[in-house]
KELOZA-210317 format. One record per atom (N, C-alpha, C): x, y, z. Coordinates in pm, whole numbers, padded with zeros to 5 digits, always signed. Each point is the difference from the previous one (the first is absolute). Layout:
# residues N
XYZ;...
END
This chain:
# residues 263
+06622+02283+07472;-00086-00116+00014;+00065-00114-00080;+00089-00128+00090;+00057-00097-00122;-00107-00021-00040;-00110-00055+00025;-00058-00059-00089;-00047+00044-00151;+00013+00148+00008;-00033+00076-00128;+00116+00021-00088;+00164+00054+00110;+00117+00015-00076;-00012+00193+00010;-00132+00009+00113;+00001+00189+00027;+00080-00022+00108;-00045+00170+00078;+00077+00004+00170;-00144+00097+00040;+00037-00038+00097;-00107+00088+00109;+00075+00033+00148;-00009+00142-00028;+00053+00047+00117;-00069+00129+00064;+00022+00058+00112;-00091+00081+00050;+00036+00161+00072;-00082+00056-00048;+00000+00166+00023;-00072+00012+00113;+00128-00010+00160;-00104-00011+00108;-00102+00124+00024;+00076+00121-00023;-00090+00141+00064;-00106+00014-00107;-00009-00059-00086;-00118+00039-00117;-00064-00128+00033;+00050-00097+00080;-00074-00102+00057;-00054-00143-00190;+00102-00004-00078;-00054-00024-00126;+00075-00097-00058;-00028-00177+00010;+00119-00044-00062;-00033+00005-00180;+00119+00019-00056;-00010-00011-00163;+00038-00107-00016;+00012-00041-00150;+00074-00067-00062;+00051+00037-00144;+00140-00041-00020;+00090+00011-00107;+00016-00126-00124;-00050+00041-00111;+00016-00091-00087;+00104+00013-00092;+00096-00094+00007;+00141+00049-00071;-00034-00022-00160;-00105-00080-00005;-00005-00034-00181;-00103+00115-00051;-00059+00114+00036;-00079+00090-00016;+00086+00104+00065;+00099-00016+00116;+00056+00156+00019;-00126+00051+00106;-00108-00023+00036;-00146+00065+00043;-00018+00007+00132;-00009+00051+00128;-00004+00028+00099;-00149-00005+00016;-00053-00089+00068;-00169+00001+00049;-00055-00022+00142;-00115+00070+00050;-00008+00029+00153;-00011-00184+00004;+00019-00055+00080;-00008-00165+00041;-00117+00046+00128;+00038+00048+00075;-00157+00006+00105;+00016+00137+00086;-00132+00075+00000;-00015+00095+00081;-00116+00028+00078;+00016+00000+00121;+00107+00059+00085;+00063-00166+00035;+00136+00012+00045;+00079-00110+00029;+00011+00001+00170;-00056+00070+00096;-00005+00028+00095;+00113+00075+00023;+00121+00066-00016;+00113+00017-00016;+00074-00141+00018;+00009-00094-00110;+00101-00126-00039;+00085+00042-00040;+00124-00071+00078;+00180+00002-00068;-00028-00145-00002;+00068-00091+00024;+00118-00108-00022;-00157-00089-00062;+00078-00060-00123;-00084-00096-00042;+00072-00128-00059;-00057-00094-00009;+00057-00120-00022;-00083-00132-00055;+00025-00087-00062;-00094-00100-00045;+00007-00140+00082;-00087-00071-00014;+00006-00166+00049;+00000-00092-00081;+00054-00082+00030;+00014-00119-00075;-00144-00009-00117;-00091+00042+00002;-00124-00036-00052;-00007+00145-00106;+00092+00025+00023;+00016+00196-00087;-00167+00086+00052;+00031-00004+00146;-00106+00115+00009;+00035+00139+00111;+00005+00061-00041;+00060+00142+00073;+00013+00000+00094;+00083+00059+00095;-00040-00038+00187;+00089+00162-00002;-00097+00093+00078;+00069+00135+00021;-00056+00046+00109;+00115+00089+00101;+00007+00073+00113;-00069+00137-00024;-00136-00030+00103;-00070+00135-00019;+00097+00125+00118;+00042+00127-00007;+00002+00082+00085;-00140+00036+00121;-00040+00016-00062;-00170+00078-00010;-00072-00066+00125;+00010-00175-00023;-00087-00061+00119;+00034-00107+00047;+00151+00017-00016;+00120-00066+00099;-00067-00165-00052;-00003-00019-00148;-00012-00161-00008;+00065-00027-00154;+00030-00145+00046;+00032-00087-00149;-00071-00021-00057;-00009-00064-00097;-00151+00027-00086;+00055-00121-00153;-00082-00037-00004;+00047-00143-00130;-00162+00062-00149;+00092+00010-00065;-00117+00025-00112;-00088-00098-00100;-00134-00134+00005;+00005-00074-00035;-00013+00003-00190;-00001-00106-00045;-00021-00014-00117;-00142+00092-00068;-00090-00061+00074;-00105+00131-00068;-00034+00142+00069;+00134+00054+00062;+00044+00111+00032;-00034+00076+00152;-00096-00122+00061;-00019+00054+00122;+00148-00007+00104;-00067+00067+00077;+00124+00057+00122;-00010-00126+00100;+00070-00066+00042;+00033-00091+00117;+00078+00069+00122;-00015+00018+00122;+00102+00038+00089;+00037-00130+00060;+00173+00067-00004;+00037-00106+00044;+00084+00022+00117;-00008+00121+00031;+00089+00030+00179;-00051+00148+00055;-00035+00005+00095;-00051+00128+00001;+00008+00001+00175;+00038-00055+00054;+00047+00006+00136;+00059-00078+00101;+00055+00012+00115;+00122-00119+00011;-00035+00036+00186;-00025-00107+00037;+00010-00006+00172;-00141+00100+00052;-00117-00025-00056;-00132+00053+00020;+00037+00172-00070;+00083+00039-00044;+00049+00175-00045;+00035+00015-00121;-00052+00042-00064;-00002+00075-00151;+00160-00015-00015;+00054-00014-00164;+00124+00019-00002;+00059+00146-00039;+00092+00060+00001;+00068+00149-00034;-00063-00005-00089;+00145-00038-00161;-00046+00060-00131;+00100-00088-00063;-00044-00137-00025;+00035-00111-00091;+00065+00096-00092;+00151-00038-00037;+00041+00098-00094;+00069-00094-00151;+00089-00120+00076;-00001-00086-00104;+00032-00154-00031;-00052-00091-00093;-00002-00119+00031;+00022-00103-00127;+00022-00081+00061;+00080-00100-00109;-00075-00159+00081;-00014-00105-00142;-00046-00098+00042;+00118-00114+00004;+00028-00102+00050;+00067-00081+00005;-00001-00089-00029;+00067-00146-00040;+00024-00118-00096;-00114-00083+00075;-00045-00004+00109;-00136-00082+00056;-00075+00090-00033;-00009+00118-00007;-00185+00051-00034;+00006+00101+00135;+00033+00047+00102;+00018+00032+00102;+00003+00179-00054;-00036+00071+00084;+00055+00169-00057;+00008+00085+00122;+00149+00035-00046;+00099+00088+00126;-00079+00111-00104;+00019+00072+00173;-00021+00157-00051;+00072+00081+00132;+00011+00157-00029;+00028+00074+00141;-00102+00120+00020;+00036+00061+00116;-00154+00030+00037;+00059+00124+00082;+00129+00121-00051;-00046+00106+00068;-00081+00119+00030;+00012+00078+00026;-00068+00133+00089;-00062+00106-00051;+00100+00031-00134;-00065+00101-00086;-00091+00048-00122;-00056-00130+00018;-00096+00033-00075;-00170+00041+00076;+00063+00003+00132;-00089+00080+00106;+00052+00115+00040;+00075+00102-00064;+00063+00098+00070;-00088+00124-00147;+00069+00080+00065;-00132+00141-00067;+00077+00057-00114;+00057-00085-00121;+00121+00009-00120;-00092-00077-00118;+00046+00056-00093;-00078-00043-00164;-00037-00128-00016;+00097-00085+00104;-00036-00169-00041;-00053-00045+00069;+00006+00116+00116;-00148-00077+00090;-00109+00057+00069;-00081-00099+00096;-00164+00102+00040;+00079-00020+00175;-00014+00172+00025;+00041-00053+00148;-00129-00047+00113;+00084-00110+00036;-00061-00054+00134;+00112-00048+00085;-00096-00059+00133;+00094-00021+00084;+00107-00159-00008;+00135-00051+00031;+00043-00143-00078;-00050-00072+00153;-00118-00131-00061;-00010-00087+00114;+00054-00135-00019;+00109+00040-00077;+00151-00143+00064;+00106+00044+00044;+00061-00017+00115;+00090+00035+00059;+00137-00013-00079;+00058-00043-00105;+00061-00041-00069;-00010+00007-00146;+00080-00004-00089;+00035+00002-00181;+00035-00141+00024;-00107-00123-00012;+00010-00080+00004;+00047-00062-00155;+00069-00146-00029;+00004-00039-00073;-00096-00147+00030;-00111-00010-00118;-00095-00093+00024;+00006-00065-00123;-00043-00144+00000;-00010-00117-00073;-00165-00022+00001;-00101-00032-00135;-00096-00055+00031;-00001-00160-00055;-00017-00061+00050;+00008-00148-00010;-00084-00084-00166;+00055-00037-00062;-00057-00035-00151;-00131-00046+00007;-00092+00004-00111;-00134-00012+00065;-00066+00092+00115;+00013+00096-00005;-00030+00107+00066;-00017-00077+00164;+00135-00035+00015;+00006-00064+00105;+00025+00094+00171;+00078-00052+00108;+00031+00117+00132;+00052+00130-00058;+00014+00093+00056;+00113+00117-00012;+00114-00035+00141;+00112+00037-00053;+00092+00010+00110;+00085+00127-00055;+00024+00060+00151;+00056+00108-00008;+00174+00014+00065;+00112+00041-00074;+00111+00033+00072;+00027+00136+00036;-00007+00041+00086;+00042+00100+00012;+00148+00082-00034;-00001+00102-00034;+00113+00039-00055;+00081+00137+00115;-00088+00025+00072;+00067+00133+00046;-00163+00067+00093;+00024+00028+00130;-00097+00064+00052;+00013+00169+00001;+00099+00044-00077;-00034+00128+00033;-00088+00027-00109;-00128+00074-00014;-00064+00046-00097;+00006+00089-00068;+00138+00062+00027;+00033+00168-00082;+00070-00005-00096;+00129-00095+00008;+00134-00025-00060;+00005-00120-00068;+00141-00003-00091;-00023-00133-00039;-00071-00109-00097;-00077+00073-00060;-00109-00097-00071;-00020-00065-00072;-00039-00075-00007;+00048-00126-00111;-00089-00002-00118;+00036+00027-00086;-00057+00008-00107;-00078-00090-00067;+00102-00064-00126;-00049-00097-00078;+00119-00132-00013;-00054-00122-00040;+00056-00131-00021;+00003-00086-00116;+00090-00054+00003;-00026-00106-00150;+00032-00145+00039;-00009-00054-00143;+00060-00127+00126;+00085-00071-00166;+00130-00019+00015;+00116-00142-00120;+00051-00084+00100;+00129-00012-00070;+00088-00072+00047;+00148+00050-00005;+00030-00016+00153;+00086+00016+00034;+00158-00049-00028;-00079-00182+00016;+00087-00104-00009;-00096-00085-00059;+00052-00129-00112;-00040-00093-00008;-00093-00068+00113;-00007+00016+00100;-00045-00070+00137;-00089+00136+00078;+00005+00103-00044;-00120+00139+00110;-00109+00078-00142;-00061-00016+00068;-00092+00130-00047;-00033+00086+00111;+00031+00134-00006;+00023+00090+00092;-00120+00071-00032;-00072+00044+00090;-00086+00161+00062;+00113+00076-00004;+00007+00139-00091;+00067+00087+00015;-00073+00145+00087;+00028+00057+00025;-00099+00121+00059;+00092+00137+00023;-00042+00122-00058;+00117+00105-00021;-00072+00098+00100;+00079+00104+00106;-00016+00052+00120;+00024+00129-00063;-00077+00092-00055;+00017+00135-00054;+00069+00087+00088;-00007+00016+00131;+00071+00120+00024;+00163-00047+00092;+00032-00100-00046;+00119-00055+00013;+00050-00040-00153;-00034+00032-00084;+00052-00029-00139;+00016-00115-00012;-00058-00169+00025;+00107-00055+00025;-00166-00170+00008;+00064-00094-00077;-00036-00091-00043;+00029-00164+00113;-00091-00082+00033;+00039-00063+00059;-00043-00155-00020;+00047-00099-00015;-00039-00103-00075;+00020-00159+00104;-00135-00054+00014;-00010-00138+00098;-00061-00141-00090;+00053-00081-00019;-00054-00096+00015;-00123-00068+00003;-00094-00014-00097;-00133-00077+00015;-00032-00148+00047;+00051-00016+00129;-00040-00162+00027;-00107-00073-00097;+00024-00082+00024;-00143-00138-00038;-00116-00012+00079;-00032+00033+00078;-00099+00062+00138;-00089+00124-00069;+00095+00084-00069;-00072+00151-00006;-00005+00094+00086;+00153+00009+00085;+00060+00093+00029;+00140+00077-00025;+00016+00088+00046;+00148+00039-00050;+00105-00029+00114;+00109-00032-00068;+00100-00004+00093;+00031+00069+00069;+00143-00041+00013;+00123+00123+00029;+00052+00042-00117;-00022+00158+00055;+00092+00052-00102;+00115+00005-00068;+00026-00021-00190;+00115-00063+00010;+00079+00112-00062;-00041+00154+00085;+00074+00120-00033;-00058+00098-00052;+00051+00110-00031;-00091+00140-00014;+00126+00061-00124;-00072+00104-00083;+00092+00056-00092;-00041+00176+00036;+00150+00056-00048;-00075+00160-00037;-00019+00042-00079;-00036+00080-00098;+00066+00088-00114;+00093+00061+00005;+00049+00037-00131;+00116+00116+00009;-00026+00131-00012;-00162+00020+00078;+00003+00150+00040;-00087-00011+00033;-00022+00064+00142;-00110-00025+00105;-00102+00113-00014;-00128-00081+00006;-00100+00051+00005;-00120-00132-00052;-00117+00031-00062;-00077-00108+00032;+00016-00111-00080;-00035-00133+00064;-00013-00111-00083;-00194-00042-00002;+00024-00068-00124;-00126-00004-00048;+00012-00130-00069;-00112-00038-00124;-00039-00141-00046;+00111-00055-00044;-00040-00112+00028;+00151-00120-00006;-00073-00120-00103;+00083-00053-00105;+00015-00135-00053;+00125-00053+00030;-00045-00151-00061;+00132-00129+00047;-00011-00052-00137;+00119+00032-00056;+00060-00047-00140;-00024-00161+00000;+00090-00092-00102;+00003-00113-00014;+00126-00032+00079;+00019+00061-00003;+00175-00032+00099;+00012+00028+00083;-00116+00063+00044;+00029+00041+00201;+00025+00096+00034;+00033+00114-00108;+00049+00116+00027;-00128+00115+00020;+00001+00102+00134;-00138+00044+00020;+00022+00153-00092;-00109+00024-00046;+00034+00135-00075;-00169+00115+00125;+00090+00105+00026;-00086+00064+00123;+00002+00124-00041;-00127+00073-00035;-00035+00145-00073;+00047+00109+00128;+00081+00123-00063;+00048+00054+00127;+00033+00156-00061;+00113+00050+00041;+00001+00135-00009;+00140-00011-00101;-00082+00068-00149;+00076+00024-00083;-00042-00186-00160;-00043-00055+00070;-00089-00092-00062;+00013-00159+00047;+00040-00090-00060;-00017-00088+00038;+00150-00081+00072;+00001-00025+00102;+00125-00073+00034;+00013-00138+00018;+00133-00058-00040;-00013-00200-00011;+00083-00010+00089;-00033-00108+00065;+00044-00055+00112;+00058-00147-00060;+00144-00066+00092;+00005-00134-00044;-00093-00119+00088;+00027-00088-00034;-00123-00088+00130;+00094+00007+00132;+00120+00026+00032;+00099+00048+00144;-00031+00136+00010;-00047+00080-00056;-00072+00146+00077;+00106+00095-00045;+00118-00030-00127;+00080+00131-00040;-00044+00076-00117;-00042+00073+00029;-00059+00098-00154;+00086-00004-00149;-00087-00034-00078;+00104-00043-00125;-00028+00147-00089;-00063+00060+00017;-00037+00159-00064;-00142+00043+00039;+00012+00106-00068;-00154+00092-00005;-00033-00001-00226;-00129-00031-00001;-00045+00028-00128;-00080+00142+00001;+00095+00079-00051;-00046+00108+00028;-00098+00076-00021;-00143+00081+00006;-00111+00002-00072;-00014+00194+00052;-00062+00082-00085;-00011+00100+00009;-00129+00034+00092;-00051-00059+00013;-00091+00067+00113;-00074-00109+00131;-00012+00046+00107;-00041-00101+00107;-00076-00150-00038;+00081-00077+00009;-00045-00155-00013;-00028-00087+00088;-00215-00033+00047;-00029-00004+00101;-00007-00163-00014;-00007-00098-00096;+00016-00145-00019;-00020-00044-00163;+00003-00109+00004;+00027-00039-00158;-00038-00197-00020;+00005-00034-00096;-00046-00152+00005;+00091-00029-00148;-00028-00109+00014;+00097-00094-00110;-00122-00028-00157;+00043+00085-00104;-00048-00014-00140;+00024-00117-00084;-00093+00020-00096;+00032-00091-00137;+00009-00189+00080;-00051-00063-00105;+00021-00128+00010;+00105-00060+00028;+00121+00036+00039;+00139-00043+00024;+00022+00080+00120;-00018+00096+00062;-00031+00051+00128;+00145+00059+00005;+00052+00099-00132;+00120+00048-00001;-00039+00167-00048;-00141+00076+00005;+00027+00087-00042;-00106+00113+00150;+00036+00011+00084;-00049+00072+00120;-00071+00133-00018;-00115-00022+00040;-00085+00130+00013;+00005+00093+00114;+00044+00119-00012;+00030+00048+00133;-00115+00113+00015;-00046+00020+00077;-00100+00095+00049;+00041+00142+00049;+00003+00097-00032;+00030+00122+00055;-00116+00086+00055;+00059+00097+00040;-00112+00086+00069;-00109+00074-00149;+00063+00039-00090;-00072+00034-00140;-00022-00127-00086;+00007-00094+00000;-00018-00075-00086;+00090-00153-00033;+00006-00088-00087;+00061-00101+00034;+00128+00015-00104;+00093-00082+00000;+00124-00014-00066;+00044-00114-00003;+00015-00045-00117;+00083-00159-00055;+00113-00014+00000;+00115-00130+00049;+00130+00019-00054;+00005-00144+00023;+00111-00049-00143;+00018-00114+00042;+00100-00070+00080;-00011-00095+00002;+00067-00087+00106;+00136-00131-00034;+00083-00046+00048;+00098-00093-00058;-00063-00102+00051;-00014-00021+00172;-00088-00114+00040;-00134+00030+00017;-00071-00125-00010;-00124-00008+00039;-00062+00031+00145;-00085+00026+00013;-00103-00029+00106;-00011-00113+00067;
END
């Protein structure tokens, strides 16, 4: 939580987000049940905005703690399973929206998916339109995980979005409109298998949670290493007031390391 200087992150199959207080060391339930929530993120106004599994919606948390929804279906049809989302320099919040968190597995409640697509959707600032891109119509393969959004170049701020069962990271362009471009390229790891939560350094360089721990990408898509971490690393966010010491999330618990550049 910047605004506190904690983190809050979430235990989807126990359905439970916590939070971590680094100046106490103290791990505390933050809300239960979380519907099964992964990807969480703040707004300009520092108020929570997190992807329920559970009932396929976004959800904004207000100041005196009530629940706001803020996406919960797209073209008259419920969405999959909002998985994760990031807000943008207008106020605007990308998120993606695949399949499994309706399938009959720990992170999710099965039902049937009524979007034809792992769409990538924008909701408009001021809880403005939704628009949806589509990413891929097959509903089995492929899936697009989670996104962040830096800079690429002096001149882009990119939607990044990482495709788990292609190992493999892919990064477009945020027009001035509030859509994404063309793609300005895709990266792999250096050892295939899944990709997972992604940040965008101060320099453009994407760092994408994967198999064996965290891998950096340059802003041209060549892998500059893996930071290596001992056990499955499912995403992570940028620490401390200088945004140089990274919290990484594992499947048991969280892990600190610091950083040369910033966030």
């Amino acid at each position: 939580m910047e605004r506190l200087g904690t983190l809050v992150f979430s235990d989807i199959p126990a359905s439970t987000l916590y939070e971590f207080d680094p100046a106490t060391d103290r791990v505390t339930c933050y809300r239960k049940p979380s519907n099964k929530a992964n990807g969480n993120t703040y707004d300009h106004q520092g108020r929570l905005i997190t992807c329920e599994h559970a009932t396929s919606r976004v959800v904004r948390e207000e100041a005196d703690g009530s629940i706001t929804v803020l996406a919960s279906e797209y073209a008259g049809a419920e969405l999959n399973s909002p998985n994760d989302v990031v807000v943008d320099k207008a106020g605007g919040i990308w998120f993606t929206d695949p399949p499994y968190g309706r399938m009959d597995i720990a992170v999710g409640v099965e039902r049937s998916f009524p979007q034809p697509v792992r769409g990538l959707y924008r909701l408009g600032p001021d809880d403005g339109p939704i628009t949806c891109w589509p990413t891929t119509s097959n509903a089995r393969t492929g899936y697009v995980s989670l996104m962040t959004r830096g800079r690429c170049s002096s001149t882009t701020r990119p939607v990044c979005t990482s495709v788990a069962s292609r190992s493999e990271a892919t990064c477009c362009p945020a027009t001035k409109s509030g859509s994404p471009g063309a793609g300005s390229g895709s990266a792999r790891g250096r050892r295939r298998r899944r990709a997972d939560g992604m940040k965008v350094d101060s320099e453009g360089n994407v760092f994408c949670c994967g198999p064996g721990g965290v891998h950096v990408f340059s802003p041209q898509g060549r892998c500059l290493g893996v930071v290596l971490v001992p056990e499955v690393v499912a995403n992570f966010n940028w620490g401390d007031d200088d945004h140089k010491n990274p919290l990484h999330v594992r499947h048991y618990g969280a892990l600190q390391l610091p950083a040369l550049v910033a966030g």
